[in-house]
GURO-399182 format. One line per 10 residues: number of its first residue (from 1); their letters; for each residue x, y, z of C-alpha. Coordinates in Angstrom, 1 decimal. Layout:
<rs>
NUM	A	X,Y,Z | ...
</rs>
This chain:
<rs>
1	XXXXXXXXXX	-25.7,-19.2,50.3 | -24.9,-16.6,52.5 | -22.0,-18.2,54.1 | -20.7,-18.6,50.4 | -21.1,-14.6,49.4 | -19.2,-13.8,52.4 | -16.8,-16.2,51.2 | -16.2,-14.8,48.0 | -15.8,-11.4,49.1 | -12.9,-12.0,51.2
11	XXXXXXXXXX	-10.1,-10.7,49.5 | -7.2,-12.5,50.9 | -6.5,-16.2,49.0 | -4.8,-17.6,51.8 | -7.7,-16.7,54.4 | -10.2,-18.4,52.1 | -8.4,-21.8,51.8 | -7.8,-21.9,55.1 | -11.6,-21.2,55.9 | -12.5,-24.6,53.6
21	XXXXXXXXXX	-9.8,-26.7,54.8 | -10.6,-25.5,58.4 | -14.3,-27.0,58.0 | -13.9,-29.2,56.1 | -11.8,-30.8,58.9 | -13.5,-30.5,61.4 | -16.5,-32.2,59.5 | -13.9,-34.9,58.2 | -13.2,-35.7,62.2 | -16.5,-34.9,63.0
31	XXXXXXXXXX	-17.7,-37.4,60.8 | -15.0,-40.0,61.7 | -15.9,-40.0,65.3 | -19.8,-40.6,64.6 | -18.8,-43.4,62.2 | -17.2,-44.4,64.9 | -19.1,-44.5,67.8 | -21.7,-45.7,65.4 | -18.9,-48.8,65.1 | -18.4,-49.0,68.5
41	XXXXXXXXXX	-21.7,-51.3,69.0 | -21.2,-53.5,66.4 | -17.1,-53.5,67.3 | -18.1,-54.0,70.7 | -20.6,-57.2,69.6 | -17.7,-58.2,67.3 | -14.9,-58.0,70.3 | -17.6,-59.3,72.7 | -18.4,-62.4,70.7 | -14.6,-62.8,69.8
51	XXXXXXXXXX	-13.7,-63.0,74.1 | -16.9,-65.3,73.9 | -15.6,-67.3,71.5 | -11.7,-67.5,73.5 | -13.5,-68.0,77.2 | -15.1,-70.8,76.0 | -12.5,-72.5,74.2 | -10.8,-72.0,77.9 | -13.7,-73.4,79.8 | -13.6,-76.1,76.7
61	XXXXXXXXXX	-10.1,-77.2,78.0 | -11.2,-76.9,81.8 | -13.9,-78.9,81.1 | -11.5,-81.7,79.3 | -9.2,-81.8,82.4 | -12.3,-82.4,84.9 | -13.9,-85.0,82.2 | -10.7,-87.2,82.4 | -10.5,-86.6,86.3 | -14.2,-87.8,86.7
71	XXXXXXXXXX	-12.4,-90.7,85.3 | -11.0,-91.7,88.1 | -12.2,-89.3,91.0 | -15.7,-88.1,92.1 | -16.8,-84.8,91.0 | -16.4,-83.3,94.5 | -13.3,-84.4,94.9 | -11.0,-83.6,91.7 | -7.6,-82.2,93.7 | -5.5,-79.5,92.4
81	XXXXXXXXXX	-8.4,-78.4,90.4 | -8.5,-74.8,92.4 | -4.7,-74.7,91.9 | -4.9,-75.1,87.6 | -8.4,-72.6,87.7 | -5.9,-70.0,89.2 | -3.1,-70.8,86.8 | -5.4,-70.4,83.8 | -6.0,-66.8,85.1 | -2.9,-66.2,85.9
91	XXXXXXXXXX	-2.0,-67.0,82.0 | -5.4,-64.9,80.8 | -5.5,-61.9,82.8 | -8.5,-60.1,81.1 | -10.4,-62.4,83.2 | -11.8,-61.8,86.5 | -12.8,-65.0,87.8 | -13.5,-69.1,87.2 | -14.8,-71.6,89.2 | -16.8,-74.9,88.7
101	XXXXXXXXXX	-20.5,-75.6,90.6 | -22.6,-78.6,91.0 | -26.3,-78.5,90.1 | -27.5,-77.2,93.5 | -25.2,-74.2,92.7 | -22.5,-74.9,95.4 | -19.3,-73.5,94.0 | -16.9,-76.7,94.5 | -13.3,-75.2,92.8 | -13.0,-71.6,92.1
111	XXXXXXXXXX	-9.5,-69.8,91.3 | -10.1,-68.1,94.2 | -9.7,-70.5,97.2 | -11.3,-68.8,99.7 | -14.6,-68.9,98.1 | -14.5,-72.3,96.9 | -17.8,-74.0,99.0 | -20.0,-70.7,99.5 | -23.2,-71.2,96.9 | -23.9,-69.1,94.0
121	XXXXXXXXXX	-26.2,-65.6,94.5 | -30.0,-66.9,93.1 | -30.5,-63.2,92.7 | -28.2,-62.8,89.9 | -28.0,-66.6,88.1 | -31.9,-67.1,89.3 | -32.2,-70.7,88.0 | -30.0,-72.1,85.6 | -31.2,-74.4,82.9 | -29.5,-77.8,83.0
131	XXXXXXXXXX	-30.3,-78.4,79.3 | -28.0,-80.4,77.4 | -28.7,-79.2,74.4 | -27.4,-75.9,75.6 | -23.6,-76.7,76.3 | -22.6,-72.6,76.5 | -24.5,-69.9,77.6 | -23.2,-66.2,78.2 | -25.0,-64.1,80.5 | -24.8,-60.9,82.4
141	XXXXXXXXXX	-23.8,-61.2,85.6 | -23.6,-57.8,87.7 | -20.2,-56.3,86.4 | -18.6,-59.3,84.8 | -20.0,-61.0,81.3 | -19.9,-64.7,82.1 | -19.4,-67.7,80.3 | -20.5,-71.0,81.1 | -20.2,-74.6,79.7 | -21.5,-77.5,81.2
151	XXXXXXXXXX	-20.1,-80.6,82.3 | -21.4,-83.7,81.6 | -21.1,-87.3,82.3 | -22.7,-90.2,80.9 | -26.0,-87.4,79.2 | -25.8,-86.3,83.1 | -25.5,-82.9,84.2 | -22.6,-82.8,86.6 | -22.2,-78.9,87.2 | -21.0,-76.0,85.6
161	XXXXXXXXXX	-17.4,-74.2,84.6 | -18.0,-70.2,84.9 | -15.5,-68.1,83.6 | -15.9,-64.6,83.8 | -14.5,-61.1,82.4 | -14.7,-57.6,83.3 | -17.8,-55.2,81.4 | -15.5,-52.6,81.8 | -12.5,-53.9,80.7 | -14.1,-55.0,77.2
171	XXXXXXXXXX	-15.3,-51.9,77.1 | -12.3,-49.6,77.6 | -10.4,-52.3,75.2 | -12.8,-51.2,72.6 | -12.6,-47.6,73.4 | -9.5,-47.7,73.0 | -9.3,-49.3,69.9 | -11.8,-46.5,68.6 | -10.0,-43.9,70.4 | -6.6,-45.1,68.8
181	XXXXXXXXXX	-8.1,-44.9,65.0 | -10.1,-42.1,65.6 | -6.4,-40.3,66.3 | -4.6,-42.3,63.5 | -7.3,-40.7,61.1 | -7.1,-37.5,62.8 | -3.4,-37.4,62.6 | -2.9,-39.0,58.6 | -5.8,-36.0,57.8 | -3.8,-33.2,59.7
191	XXXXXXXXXX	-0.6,-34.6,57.8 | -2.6,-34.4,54.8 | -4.0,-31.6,54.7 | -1.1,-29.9,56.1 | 1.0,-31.5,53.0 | -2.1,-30.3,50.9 | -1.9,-26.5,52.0 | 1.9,-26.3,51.7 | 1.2,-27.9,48.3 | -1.1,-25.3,47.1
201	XXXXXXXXXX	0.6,-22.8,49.0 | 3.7,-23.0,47.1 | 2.0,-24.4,43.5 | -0.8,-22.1,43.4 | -1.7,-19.7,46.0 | 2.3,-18.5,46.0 | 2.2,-17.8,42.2 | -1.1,-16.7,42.2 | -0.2,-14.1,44.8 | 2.7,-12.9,42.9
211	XXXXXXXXXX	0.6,-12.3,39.6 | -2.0,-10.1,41.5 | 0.7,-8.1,43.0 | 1.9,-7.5,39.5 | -1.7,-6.8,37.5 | -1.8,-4.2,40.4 | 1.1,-2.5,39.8 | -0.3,-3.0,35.6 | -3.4,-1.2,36.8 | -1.4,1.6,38.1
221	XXXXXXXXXX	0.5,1.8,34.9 | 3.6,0.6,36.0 | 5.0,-1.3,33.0 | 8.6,-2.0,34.9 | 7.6,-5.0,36.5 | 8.3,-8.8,35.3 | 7.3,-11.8,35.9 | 10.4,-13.8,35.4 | 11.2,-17.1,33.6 | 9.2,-20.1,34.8
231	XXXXXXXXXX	9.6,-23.6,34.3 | 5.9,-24.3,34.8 | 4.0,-26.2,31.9 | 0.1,-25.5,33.6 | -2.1,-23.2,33.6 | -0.5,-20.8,36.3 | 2.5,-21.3,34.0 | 0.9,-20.4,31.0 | -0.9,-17.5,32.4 | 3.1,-16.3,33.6
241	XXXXXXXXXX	4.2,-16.6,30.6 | 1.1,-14.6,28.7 | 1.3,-11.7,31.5 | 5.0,-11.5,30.5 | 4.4,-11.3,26.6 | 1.7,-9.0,27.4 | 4.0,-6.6,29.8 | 6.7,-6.7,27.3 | 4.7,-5.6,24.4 | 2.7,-2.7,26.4
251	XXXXXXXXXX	6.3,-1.5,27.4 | 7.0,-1.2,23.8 | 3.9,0.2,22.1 | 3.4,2.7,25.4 | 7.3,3.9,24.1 | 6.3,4.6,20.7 | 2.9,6.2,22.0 | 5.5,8.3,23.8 | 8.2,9.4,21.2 | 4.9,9.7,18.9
261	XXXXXXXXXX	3.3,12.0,21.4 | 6.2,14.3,21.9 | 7.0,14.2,18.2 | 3.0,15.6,17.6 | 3.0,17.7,20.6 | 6.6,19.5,19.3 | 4.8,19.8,16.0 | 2.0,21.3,16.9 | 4.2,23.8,18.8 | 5.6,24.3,15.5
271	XXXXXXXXXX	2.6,24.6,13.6 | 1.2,27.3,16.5 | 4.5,29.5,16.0 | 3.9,29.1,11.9 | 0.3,30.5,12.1 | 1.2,33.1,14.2 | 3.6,34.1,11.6 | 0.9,33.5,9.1 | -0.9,36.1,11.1 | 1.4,38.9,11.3
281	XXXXXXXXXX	2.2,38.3,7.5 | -1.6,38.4,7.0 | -1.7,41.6,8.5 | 0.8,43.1,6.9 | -0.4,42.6,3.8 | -4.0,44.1,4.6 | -1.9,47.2,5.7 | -0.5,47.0,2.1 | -3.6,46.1,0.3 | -5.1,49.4,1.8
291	XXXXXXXXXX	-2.2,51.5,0.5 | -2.5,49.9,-2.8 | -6.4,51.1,-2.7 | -5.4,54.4,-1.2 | -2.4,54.2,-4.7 | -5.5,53.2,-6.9 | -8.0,56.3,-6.0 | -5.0,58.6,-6.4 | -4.4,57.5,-9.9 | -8.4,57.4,-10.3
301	XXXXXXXXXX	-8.4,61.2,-10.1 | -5.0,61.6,-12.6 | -7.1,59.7,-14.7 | -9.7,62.4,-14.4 | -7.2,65.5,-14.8 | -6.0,63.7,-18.0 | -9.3,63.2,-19.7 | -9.7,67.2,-19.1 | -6.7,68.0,-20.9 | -7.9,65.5,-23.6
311	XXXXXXXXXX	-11.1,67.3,-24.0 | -8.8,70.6,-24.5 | -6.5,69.4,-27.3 | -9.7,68.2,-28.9 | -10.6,71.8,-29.3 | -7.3,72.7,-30.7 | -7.6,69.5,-33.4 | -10.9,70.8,-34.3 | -9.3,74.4,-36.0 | -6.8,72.5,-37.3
321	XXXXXXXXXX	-9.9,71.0,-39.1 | -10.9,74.7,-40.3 | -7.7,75.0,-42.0 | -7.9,72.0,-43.5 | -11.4,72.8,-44.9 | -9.3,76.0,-46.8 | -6.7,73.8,-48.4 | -9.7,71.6,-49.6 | -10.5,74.1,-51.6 | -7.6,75.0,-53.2
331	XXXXXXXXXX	-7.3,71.0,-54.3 | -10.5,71.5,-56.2 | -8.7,73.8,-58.3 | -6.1,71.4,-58.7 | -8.6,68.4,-59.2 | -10.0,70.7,-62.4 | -6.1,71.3,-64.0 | -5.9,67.6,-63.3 | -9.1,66.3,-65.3 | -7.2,68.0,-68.5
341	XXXXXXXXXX	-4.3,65.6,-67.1 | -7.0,63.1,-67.1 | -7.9,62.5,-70.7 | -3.8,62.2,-71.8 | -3.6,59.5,-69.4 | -6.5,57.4,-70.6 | -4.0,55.7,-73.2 | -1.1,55.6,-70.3 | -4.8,53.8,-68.2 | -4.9,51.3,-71.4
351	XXXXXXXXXX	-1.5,50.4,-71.1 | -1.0,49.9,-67.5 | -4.2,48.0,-67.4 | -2.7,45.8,-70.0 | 0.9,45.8,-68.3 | -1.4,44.4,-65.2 | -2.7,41.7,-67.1 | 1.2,40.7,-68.1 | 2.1,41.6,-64.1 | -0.7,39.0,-63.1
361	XXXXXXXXXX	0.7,36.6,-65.7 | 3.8,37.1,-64.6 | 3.0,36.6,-60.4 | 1.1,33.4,-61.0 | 4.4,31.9,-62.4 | 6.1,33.4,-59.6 | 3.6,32.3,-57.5 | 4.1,28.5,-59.2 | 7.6,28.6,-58.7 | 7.4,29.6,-55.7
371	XXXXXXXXXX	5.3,26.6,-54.5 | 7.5,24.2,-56.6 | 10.3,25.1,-55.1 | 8.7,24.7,-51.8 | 7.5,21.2,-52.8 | 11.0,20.3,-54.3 | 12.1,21.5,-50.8 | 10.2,18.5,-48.7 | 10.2,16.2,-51.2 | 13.9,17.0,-50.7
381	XXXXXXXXXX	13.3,16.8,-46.9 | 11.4,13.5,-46.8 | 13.6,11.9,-49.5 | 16.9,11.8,-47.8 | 19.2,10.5,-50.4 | 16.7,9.2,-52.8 | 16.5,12.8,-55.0 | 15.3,11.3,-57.9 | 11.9,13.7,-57.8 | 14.4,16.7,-58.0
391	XXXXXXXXXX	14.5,16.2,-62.1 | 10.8,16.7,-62.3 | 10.8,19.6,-60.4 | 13.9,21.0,-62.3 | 11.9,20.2,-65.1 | 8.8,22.7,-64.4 | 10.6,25.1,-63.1 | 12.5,25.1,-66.6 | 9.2,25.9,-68.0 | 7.9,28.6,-65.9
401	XXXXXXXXXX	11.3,29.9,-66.6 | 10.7,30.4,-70.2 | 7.6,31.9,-69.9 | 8.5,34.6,-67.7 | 11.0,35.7,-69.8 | 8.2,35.7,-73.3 | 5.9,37.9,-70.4 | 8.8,39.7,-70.0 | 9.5,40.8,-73.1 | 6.0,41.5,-74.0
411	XXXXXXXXXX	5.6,43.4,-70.7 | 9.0,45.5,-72.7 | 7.1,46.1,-75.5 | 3.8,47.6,-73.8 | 6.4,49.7,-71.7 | 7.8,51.0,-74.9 | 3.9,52.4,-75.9 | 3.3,53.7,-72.6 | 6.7,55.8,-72.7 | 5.2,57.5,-76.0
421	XXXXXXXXXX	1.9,58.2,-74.6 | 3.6,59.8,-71.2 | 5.7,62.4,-73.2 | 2.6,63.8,-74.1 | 0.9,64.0,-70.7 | 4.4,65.7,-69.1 | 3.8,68.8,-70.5 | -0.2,68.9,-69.3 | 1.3,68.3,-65.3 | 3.9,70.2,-65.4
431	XXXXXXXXXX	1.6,73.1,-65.7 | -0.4,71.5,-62.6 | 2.9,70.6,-61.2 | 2.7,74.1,-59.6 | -0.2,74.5,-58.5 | -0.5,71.1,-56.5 | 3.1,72.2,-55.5 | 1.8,75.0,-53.3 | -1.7,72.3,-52.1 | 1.6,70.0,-51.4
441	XXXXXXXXXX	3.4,72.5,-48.9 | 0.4,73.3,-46.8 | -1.5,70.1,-47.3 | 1.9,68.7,-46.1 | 2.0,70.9,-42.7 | -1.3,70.6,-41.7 | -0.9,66.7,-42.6 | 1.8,66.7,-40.2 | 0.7,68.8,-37.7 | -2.9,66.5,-37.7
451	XXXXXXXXXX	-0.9,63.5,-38.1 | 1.3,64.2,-35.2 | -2.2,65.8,-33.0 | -4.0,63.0,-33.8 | -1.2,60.1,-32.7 | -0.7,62.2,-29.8 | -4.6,61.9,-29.1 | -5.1,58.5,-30.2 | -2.6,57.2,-27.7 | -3.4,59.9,-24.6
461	XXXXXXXXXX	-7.1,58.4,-25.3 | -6.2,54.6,-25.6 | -4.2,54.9,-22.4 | -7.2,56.9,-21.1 | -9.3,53.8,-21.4 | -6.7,51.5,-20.4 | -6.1,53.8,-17.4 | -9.6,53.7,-17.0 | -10.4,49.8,-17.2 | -7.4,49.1,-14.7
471	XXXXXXXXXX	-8.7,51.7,-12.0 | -11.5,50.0,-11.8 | -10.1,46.5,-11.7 | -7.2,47.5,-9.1 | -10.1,49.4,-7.2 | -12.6,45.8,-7.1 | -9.5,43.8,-6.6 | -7.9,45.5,-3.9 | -11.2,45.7,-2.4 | -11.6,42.3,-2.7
481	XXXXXXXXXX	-7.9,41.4,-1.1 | -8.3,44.1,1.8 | -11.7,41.9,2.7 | -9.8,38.5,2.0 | -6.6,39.7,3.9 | -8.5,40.9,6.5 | -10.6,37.3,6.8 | -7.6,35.5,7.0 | -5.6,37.5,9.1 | -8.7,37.0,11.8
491	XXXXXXXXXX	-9.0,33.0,10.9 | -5.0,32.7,11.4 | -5.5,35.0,14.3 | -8.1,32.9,15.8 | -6.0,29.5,15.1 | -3.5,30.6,17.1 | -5.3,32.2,19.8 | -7.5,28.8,19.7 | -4.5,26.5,19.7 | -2.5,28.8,22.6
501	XXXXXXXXXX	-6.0,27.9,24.8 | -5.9,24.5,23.7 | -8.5,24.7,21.7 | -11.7,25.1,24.7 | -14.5,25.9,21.7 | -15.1,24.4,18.2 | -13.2,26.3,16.0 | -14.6,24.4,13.2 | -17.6,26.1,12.4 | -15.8,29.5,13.1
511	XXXXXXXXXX	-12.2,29.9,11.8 | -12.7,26.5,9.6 | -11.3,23.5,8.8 | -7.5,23.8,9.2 | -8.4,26.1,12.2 | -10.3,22.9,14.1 | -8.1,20.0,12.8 | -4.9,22.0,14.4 | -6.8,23.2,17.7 | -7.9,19.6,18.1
521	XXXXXXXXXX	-4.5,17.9,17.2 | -2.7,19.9,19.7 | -5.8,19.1,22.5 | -5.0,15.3,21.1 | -1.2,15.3,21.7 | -1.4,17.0,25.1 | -3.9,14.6,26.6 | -2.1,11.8,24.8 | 0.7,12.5,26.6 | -0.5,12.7,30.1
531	XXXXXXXXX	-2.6,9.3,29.4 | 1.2,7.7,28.6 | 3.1,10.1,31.4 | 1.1,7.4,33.9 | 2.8,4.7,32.3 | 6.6,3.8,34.3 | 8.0,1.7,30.9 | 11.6,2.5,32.7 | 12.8,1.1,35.8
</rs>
């Protein structure tokens, strides 16, 4: 497990296929060569029983020859049999040796001449079993593995043909054989997984490479970098061809992030510059709104001079009164000439009061006509062309018509009466004609005189209390613009001054709303744009 953390931390692809193929190699071989040398017994059994299975078909045929020699010749004397024993080794040279022995183990023909006749060692056959039941045997003798096959004649053991072959020699036969595969595994692996590194070299670890190099260069921001067009249908292909998609739309939206940011950032400028204009307006009008109040208290203490002077001509009205009282008394005198005037007019009372009833009659016909011709007037309105309502109306106004003029004539008659009854009552006022001719003249001045003092003092009073009510409201509103100038021209002063320092505090809770929401759009734009100035869209 170890092994296998260490493993994964290694950073470099290449290192860690080459640390599995490596091994795995070497196990592969490993493993081959124990399998093989674990083969080499039963291969050597295999090969060793294969040679036994060849010598003795060799003895077999040696064996014929001296069977149809024993024909004719004794078994001690079978010429030329030294001369084929040597020939047969001279045709199988894997073997070392073969001869032919009689039962006392005196060596009779061997392919050797020189040691035909010596006898056989006892130390290394001992005694040899003469069974005929047995016709091969293979034994161990020193360094040779030796076959032998007996010859018989008639059920009677004759002798023996030994043919014998080299331990070593089957041995390094085998070897070689083992050595040989071991090395055409070996190889056919090597080619193999040489064929398989190149393989995934150029298929996986290649491309793979490639696409780390580039999400690098993504992780620092660089957006200029492309994978390329790719034939590849896989995975890796797959993957190429999302990283490409995915670099070409970052390259786009990071753009617009960056036009966006310099478009807020350049209007946030602009919004600075405006509220510092805002600011210096602001203040200018709190230097106004305290002339205005300074304007206002002057005209509080005109207001003050004028009542005075009211209170002065109210003095001057008041003998004006006095004389006034005077010709009130001289009317009384007048009133008492005019009760004489009275009692002559009672009749001219009658008939006026009558003449009023005929002036009533009279003004509720005009008053009828009056509406009738009003009604005739919409009816002509709403009718259009369709008048026929107009001969109706023609119709009552007809009638009012004639009795206005019967009231009028009456209203003659009664004027007629009155006329009598006023002759009489002409000469009574003309002798009070004088006297309310001199109450006339002065009543008349000091009628004008109040008239004209009492306009004057009417309208110097009304604008008094006009002057009055709009102090006071030009005082409480100035006072309440000088504090509301003053508060904005600190809040605009403070959003500026907040949005120059990039906004460091909460201006929310100080300067308000629109103070915060522009101190923290500015802080906004100015870190957006160094979050995109790490992005290279642009090669």
């Amino acid at each position: 497990m170890n092994v296998l953390k260490q493993l994964i931390k290694i950073k470099n692809l290449r290192t860690k296929l080459f640390l599995i193929i490596i091994p795995t190699m070497v196990l592969t071989i490993l493993f081959i060569s124990v399998a093989n040398i674990i083969a080499f017994r039963s291969l050597h059994s295999e090969y060793k029983k294969l040679v036994e299975d060849r010598s003795f078909t060799i003895a077999e045929n040696i064996r014929q020859i001296a069977s149809r020699n024993l024909k004719f010749l004794p078994f001690k004397n079978l010429s030329g049999m030294n001369a084929y024993l040597s020939e047969i080794l001279k045709r199988n040279t894997d073997y070392g040796y073969c001869f032919i022995a009689d039962k006392e183990m005196n060596i009779l023909y061997h392919s050797d001449e020189t040691k035909a006749g010596t006898k056989l060692d006892k130390h290394l056959y001992g005694e040899l079993r003469y069974d005929t039941d047995i016709s091969r045997l293979a034994i161990s003798a020193g360094e040779y593995y030796e076959l032998i096959i007996l010859i018989v004649k008639s059920d009677e053991v004759l002798g023996t043909i030994h043919l014998g072959i080299e331990k070593m020699l089957i041995d390094a036969k085998i070897l070689n054989v083992v050595v040989m595969t071991i090395a055409i595994l070996v190889i056919s692996f090597g080619i193999f997984i040489s064929v398989l590194y190149f393989s995934l070299q150029k298929s996986i670890i290649r491309p793979i490479t490639n696409l780390s190099e580039i999400a690098h260069r993504l992780a620092d921001f660089d957006l200029t970098v492309s994978v390329g067009t790719t034939e590849r249908h896989d995975e890796i292909g797959r993957l190429m061809t999302a990283i490409n998609k995915m670099v070409l739309k970052l390259r786009k939206i990071v753009g617009d992030v960056k036009s966006t940011g310099k478009q807020l950032a350049d209007s946030s400028g602009r919004m600075t510059e405006n509220i510092s204009t805002v600011a210096s307006s602001a203040e200018e009008i709190s230097i106004n709104v305290r002339s205005v109040s300074d304007t206002a208290e002057q005209m509080s203490q005109n207001v003050d001079a004028v009542a005075s002077a009211i209170e002065e001509m109210s003095v001057s009205v008041n003998e004006v009164g006095k004389n006034a009282y005077k010709g009130s008394d001289i009317s009384k005198e007048a009133v008492a000439m005019a009760e004489k005037a009275g009692e002559t007019m009672l009749s001219l009372g009658e008939a006026a009061s009558q003449i009023g009833e005929v002036t009533e009659v009279i003004k509720k016909i005009a008053d009828k006509t009056n509406m009738l011709a009003l009604n005739a007037h919409i009816e002509a309105a709403s009718a259009g062309d369709a008048g026929k309502g107009f001969a109706v109306v023609a119709n009552e106004i007809k009638e009012f018509a004639r009795q206005s003029t019967h009231a009028a004539e009456d209203i003659a008659g009664r004027i007629s009466a009155m006329q009598e009854n006023t002759r009489d009552a002409v000469a009574v006022i003309s002798d009070v004609s004088d006297i309310i001719n001199n109450i006339s003249r002065s009543s008349e001045i000091i009628s004008v005189a109040l008239e004209e003092q009492m306009k004057a003092a009417n309208e110097i009073s009304s604008n008094v209390i006009q002057a009055n009510i709009r102090a006071v409201d030009i005082a409480l509103s100035t006072e309440e613009l000088a504090k509301g100038s003053n508060e904005v021209s600190m809040r605009v002063g403070m959003a500026a001054g907040g949005l120059e320092d990039d906004a460091e505090k909460d201006s929310g809770a100080d300067v308000g709303d629109i103070d915060a929401s522009a101190a923290k759009v500015l802080r906004l734009a100015k870190v957006l744009l160094e979050l995109m100035d790490k992005f290279k869209v642009n090669g």
